[in-house]
C-alpha positions in Angstrom: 51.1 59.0 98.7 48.0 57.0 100.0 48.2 56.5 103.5 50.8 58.8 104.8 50.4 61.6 106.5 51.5 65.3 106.0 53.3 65.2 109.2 55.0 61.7 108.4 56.0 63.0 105.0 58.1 66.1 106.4 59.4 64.0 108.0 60.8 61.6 105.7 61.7 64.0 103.8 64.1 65.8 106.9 65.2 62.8 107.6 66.5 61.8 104.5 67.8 65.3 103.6 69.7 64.9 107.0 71.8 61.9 105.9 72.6 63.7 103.6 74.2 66.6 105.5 75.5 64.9 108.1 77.6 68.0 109.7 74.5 70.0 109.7 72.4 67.3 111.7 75.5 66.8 113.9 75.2 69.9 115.1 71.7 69.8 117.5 74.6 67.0 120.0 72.8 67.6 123.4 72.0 64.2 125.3 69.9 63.0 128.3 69.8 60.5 130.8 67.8 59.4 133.8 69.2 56.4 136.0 67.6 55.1 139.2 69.6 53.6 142.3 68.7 50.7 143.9 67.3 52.3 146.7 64.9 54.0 144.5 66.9 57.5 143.9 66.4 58.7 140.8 69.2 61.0 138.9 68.5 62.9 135.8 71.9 64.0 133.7 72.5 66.3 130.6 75.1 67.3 128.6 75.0 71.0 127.5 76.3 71.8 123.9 76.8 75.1 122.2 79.4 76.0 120.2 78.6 78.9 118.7 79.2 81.6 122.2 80.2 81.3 126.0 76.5 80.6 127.7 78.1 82.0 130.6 76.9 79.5 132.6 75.9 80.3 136.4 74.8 77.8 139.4 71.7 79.7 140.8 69.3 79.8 143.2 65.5 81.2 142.9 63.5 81.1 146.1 59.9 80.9 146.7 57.8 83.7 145.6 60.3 85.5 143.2 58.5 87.3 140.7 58.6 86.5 136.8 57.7 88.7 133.9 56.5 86.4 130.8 57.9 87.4 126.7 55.9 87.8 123.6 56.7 89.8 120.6 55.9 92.8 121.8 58.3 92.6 125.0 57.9 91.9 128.8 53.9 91.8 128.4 53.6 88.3 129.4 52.4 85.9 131.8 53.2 87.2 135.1 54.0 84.6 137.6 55.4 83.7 141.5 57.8 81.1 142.3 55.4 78.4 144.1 58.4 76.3 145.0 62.0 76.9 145.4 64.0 75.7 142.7 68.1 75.7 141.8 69.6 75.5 138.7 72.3 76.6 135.6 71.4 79.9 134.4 72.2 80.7 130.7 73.3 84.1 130.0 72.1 85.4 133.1 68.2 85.6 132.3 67.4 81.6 130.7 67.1 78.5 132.9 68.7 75.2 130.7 68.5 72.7 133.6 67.3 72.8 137.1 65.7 71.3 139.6 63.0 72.6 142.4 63.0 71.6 146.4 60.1 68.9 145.1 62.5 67.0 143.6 61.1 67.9 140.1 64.1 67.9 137.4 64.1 68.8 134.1 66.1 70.3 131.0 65.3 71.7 127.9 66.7 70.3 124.5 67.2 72.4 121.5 64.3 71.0 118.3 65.5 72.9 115.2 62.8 72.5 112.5 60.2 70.7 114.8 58.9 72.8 117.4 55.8 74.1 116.5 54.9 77.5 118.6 51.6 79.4 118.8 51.3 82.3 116.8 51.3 85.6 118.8 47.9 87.1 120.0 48.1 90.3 121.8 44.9 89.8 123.3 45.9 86.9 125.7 49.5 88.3 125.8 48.5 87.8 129.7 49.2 84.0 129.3 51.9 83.9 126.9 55.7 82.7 128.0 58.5 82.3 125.6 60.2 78.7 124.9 63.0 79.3 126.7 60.4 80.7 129.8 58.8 77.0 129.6 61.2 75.1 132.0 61.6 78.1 134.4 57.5 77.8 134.7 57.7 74.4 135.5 60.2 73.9 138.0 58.4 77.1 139.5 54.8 75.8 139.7 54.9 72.0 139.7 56.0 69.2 142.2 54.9 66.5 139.7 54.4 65.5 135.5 50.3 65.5 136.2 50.4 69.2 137.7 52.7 70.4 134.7 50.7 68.7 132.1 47.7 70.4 133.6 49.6 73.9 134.1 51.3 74.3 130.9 47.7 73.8 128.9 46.5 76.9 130.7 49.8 78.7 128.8 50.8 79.8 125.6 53.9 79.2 124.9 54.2 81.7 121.8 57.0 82.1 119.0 59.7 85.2 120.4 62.6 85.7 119.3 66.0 85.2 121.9 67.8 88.2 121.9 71.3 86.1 121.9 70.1 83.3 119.5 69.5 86.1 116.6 65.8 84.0 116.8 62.9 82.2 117.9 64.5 78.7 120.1 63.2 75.8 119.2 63.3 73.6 122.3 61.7 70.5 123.7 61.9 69.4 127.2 62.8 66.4 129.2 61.0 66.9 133.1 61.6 63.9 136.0 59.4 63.5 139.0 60.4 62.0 142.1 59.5 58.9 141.2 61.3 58.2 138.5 58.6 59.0 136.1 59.6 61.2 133.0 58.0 62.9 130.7 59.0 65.1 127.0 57.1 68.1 126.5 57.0 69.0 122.3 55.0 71.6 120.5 53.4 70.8 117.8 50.8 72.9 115.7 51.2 75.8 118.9 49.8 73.1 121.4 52.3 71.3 124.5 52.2 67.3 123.1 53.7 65.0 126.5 55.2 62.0 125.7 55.8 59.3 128.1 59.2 58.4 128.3 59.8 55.0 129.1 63.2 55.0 128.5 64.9 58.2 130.0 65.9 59.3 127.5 66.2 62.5 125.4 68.4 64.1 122.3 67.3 66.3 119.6 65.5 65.9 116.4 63.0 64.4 115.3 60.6 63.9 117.2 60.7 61.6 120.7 57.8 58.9 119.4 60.2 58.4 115.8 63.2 57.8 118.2 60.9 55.4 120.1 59.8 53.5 117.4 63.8 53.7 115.8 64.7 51.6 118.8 63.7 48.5 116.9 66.2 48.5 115.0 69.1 47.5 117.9 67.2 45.2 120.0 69.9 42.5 119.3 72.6 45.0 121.6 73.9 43.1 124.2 76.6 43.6 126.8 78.0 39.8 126.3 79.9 38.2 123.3 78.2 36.4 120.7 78.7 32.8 120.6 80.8 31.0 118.6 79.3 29.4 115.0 80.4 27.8 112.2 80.2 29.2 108.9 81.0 26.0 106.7 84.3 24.7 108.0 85.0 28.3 109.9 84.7 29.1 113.1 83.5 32.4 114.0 84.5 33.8 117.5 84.6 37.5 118.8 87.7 39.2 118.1 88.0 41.2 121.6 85.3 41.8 124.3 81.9 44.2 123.0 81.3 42.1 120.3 77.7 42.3 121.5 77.5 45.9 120.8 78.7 45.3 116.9 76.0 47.7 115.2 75.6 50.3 117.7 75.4 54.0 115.7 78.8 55.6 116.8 78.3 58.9 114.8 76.8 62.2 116.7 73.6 62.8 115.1 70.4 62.7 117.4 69.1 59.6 116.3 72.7 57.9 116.6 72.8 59.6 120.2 69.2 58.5 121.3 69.9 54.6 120.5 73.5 54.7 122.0 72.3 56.7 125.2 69.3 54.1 125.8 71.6 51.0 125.4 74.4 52.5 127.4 71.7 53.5 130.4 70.0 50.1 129.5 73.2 48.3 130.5 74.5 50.6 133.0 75.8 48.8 136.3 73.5 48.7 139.2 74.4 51.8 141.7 72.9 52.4 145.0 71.5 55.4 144.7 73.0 59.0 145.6 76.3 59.9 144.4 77.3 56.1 143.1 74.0 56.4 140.2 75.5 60.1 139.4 78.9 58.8 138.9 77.2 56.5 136.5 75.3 59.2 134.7 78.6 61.3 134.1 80.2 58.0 133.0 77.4 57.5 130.1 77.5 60.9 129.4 81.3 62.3 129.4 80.8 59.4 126.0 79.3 62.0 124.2 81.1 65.3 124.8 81.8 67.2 121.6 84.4 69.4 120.4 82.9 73.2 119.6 83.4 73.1 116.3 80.8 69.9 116.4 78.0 71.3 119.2 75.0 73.4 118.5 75.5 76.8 117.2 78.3 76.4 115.6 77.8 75.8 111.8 78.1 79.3 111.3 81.7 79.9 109.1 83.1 81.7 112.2 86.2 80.3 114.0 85.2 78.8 117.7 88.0 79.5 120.8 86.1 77.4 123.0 87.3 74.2 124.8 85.0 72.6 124.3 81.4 71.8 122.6 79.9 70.4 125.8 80.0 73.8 128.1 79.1 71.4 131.4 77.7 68.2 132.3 75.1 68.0 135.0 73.5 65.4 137.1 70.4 66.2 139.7 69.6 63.4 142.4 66.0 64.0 142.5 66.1 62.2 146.1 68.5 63.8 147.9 68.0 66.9 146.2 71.8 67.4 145.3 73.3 68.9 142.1 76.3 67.5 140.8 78.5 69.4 137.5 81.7 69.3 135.8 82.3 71.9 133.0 84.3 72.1 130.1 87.3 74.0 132.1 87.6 72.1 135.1 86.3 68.0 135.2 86.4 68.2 139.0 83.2 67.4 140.4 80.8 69.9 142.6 77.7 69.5 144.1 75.4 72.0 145.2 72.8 70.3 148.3 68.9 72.2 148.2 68.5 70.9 151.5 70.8 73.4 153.1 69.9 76.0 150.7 67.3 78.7 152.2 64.3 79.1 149.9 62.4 81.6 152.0 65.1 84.3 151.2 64.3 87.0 149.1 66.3 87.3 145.9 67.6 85.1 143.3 71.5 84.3 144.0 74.3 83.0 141.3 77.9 82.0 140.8 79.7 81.2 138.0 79.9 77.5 137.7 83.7 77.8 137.5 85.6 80.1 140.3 88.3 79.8 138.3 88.6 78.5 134.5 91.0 76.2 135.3 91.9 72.5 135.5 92.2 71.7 139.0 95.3 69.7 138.7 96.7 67.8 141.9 100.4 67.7 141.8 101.9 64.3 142.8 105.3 64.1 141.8 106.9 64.7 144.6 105.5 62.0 146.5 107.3 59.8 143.8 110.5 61.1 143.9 
C-alpha cells in the first residue's frame, strides 16, 4: 500500500479488528478531564476502572526526600531516586502511584495502552537508569514542577518492559501530566522512546494513540449544546423532538474512541465555574457519565465472575491551584478532599489510608423530619 506507513497500517488494522470485538475494546473504559475556573484554577479529573481485582486503593502521602528503588527484569536494580518535591496521591496496591499530584501543583495520571505502548528492551548495563511503566508517574510527580522539566527528565530514563507482579504482565500505560497553568501534556512510548503530545484539549482515554483521537475529532464538529433549527423537508417541517437535539450523533458506546469524543464535547460545553471546588463539581459531573459496571472495566474480560460494585473503583479530581484533592469511590459517592497545604512534606515517611474508612454508603436519614 503506497503511501502508508507501517505504523498507520497496524493501526488500521486494530482498529478495524476492534469494531469488530466491541466487548474486548470496551474494556480499556478509563477517562480524563482537565477544566479550568474562571479565576484561572485548573482541575484535572479521572476515573479509575478495573474490574478484574480490588486495587486496594489508598490516599497517600510521600514527603520530600523519600527514597525510591527503580524495576527491571532482573528486580529492584533500577534507577535509584529522592523525592525532589512533596507529592500526594492514590496508591494502587500499596506499591504503584495511578494518580497524584505534587506541592508544585503538577497533576497527572496514568492510563492503561493495551497493544500500543512501546517499551525499551531491557539492558543490564544501564539498569542504573531504568524504571518500570507503572514507576513513570511516581518519577514525575517526584522530580518535576512543570511539562518542560519532565520532558527533559524522562529522556534521561529508560522506561524498560517489566512485568507487574499483580497484572500477571508487563502494563502498558500512557500518561496524562497538568502543570499549573493549565498546560497538559500525554506522555506515549513508542519504539522504547517517551513521544509528548500536546494536549489541546484535556483530554485522555485509552487506545489508540492520542494524535488518531485528535485527528477523529473531525468527525463531531457539528456538536452543539442548542437545538437545531427548524427546516422544511418538502411540505414537512422538521423540529427537535425534546431538548439535545444538538448532540444527535455523539458516540454513546464505551470504547476509547467513543469516550475521547464524548469527554471533549462534554468538557467543551461544560458550564463556566469559578474555580476551586465549583470546576471540581463540574469535573465529577462529566465524569460520574462514564462510570462502568465491573464486568465492563479494564481487567475484567477474563471468564471469571466479578463481586465488585463497581467497574469505576473511584473518581478523582486535583485543583492544581489550591492544591486540594477531591474523591468519591465506588462504595461511598460522598465527597472528600485531602488539602497539601496543611499536609507536612518535610516529615520522614510515606503515610496512607484507605480511601474508604468504611465501605459504606454514607446514607443521611431524613424521614423523621417528614413525619
Amino acid at each position: 500500500m503506497p503511501g502508508i506507513s507501517l505504523r498507520n497500517l497496524t493501526l488500521m488494522v486494530v482498529l478495524a479488528v476492534s469494531t469488530v470485538l466491541l466487548p474486548s475494546a470496551a474494556a480499556e473504559a478509563c477517562t480524563g478531564v482537565r477544566l479550568v475556573g474562571e479565576d484561572g484554577a485548573v482541575v484535572f479529573g479521572r476515573t479509575q476502572e478495573w474490574g478484574k481485582f480490588d486495587l486496594k486503593p489508598r490516599m497517600a502521602v510521600v514527603p520530600r526526600g523519600t527514597t525510591f528503588q527503580g524495576q527491571t527484569p532482573d528486580g529492584s536494580n533500577g534507577l535509584s531516586f529522592e523525592t525532589k518535591y512533596g507529592l500526594a496521591g492514590v496508591l494502587l496496591m500499596q506499591r504503584v502511584i495511578g494518580t497524584g499530584m505534587n506541592e508544585k501543583g503538577l497533576a497527572g495520571g496514568q492510563f492503561y495502552h493495551e497493544g500500543f505502548a512501546e517499551y525499551a528492551e531491557y539492558d543490564p548495563d544501564k539498569a542504573g537508569k531504568s524504571i518500570a511503566p507503572t514507576q513513570v508517574l511516581r518519577y514525575i510527580l517526584a522530580n518535576f514542577a512543570s511539562l518542560e522539566e519532565a520532558r527533559e527528565g524522562l529522556r534521561e530514563v529508560r522506561v524498560v518492559a517489566t512485568r507487574d507482579k499483580d497484572l500477571g504482565k508487563v502494563a502498558p500505560l500512557h500518561y496524562m501530566v497538568v502543570e499549573l497553568g493549565g498546560e497538559s501534556m500525554v506522555i506515549e512510548y513508542m519504539d522504547g522512546k517517551p513521544v509528548f503530545h500536546h494536549n489541546p484539549v484535556g483530554v485522555i482515554t485509552n487506545n489508540p494513540y492520542f494524535d488518531w483521537h485528535l485527528t477523529n475529532l473531525r468527525n463531531y464538529g457539528s456538536m452543539s449544546t442548542k437545538p437545531f433549527k427548524a427546516k422544511k423537508w418538502g411540505d414537512l417541517e422538521i423540529t427537535p423532538l425534546a431538548a439535545g437535539s444538538g448532540m444527535l450523533g455523539l458516540p454513546g458506546d464505551f470504547t476509547s474512541p467513543s469516550r475521547f469524543v464524548r469527554a471533549t464535547v462534554f468538557a467543551q460545553t461544560a458550564r463556566q465555574t469559578s474555580g476551586g471546588l465549583d470546576t471540581a463539581r463540574e469535573v465529577f459531573r462529566i465524569l460520574d457519565s462514564f462510570q462502568l459496571p465491573a464486568d465492563m472495566s479494564e481487567g475484567s474480560d477474563t471468564g471469571k465472575k466479578v463481586s465488585l460494585p463497581s467497574g469505576t473503583q473511584y473518581t478523582i479530581a486535583n485543583d492544581t491551584a489550591n492544591r486540594v484533592i477531591y474523591y468519591h469511590t465506588m462504595y461511598n459517592r460522598r465527597l472528600r478532599k485531602l488539602d497539601l497545604t496543611e499536609i507536612d512534606f518535610g516529615r520522614d515517611g510515606t503515610r496512607a489510608v484507605p480511601l474508604d474508612e468504611q465501605r459504606a454508603e454514607d446514607i443521611k436519614e431524613v424521614t423523621g423530619t417528614l413525619r
